[in-house]
C-alpha positions in Angstrom: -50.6 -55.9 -44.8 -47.0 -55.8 -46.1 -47.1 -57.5 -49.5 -43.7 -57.9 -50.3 -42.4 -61.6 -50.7 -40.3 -61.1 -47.4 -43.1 -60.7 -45.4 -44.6 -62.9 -42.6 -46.8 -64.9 -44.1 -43.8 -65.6 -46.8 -42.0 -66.5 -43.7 -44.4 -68.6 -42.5 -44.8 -70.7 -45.8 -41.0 -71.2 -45.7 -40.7 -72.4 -42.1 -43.8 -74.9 -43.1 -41.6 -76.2 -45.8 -38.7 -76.7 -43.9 -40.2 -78.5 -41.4 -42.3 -80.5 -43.6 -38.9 -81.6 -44.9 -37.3 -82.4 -41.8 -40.4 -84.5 -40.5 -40.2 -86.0 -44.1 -36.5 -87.1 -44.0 -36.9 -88.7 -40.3 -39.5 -90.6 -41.4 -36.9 -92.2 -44.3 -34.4 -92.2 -41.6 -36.7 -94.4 -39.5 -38.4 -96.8 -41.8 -34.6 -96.9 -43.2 -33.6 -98.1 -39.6 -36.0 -100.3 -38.7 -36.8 -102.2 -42.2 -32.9 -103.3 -42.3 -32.8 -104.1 -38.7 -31.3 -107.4 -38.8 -31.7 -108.0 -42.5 -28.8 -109.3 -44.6 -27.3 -108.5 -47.9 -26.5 -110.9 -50.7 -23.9 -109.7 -53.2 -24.0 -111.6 -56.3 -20.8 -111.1 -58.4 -20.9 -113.5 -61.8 -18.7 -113.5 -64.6 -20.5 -114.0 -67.7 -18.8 -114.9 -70.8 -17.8 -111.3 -72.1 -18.8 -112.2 -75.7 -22.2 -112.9 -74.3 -22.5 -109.7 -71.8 -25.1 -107.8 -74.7 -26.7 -111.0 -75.1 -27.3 -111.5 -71.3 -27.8 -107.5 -70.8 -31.0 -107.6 -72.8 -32.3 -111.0 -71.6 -32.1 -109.4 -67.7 -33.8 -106.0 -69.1 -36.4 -107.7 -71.0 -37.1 -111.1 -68.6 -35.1 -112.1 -65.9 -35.5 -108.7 -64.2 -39.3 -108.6 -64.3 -39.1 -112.0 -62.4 -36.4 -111.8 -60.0 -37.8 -108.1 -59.0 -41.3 -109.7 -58.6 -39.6 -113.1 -56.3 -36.8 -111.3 -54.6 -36.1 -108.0 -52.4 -34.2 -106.9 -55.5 -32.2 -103.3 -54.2 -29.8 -103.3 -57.1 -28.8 -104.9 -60.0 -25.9 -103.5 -62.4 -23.9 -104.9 -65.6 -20.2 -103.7 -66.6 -20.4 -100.4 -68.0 -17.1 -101.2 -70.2 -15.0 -99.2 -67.8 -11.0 -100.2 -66.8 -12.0 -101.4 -63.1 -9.7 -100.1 -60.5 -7.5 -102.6 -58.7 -5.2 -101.5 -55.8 -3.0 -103.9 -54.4 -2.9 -107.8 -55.9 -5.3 -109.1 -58.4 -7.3 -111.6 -57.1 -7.3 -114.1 -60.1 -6.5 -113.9 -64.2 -10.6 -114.2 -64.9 -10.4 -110.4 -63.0 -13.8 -108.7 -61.5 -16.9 -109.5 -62.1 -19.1 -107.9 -64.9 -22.5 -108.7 -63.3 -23.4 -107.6 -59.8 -26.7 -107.4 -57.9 -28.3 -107.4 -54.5 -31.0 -109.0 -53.1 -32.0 -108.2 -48.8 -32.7 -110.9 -46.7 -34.6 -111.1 -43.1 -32.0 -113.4 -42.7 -29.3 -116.2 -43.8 -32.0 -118.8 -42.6 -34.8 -116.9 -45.0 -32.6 -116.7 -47.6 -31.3 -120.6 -47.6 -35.0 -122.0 -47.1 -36.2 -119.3 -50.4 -33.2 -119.4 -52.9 -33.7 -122.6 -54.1 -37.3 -122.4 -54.8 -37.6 -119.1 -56.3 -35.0 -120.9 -59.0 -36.6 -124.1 -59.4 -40.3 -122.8 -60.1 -41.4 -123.3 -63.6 -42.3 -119.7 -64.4 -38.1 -119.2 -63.4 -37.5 -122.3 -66.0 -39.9 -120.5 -68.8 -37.7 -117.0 -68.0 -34.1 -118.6 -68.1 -34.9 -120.9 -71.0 -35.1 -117.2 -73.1 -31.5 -116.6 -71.8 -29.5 -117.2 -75.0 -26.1 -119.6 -74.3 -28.3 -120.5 -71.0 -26.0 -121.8 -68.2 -23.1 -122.1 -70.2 -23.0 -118.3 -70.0 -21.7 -118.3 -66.2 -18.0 -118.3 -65.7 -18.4 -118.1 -62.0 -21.1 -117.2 -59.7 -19.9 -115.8 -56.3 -22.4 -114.9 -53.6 -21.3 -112.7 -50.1 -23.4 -111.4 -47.4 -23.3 -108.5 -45.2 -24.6 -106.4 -42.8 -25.5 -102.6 -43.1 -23.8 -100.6 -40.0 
């Protein structure tokens, strides 16, 4: 048998691997598909005070996070990295872009209207925001928009 690494059965173990990967990635593809069919996406912008941004930084790290991750379909959540934003065209208003974002999916609008309001209202939310230091003061503006994947 020839035992050089070009061989068949070395041929064989790479054309196992490649399809192994291919079956792999259409699996992704199809959960991908059929898990967001119909689902929305909330963007959350907010504008915390910018003298507070560490503050609120290491209260989402070390508490809200924990929660809202456990409560919500949380796919992202990200906090200015201290980089010049980009802006092409007009500036929307003088307060600029905001410096938190995150998403949360949704089955729906409906789902999201009937849950929202009680995943902030129970006490274990109360216990986590209390630990937020400045608490609501902190929020310039909160700004919510929804869309659909294509």
């Amino acid at each position: 048998m020839n035992a050089s690494p070009f061989g068949k059965p070395a041929l064989r173990a790479v054309l196992l691997v490649f399809v192994s990967v291919l079956a792999v990635g259409a699996t992704w593809s199809v959960r991908g598909d059929a898990q967001d069919a119909g689902s929305i996406y909330e963007v959350r912008d907010y504008h915390i005070d910018p003298a507070r941004l560490d503050d609120y930084r290491d209260w989402a790290e070390n508490h809200g996070l924990a929660y809202l991750r456990q409560e919500l379909d949380v796919v992202g959540f990200w906090v200015d990295s201290g980089v010049e934003a980009e802006v092409n065209g007009e500036v929307v208003d003088p307060m600029g872009p905001a410096n938190v974002t995150w998403i949360i999916r949704w089955p729906s609008k409906a789902e999201r209207d009937a849950r929202m309001g009680t995943v902030f209202s129970t006490p274990e939310w109360q216990e986590v925001f209390a630990r937020l230091p400045g608490g609501g003061g902190n929020y310039k503006r909160i700004q919510s928009r929804f869309f659909t994947g294509l």
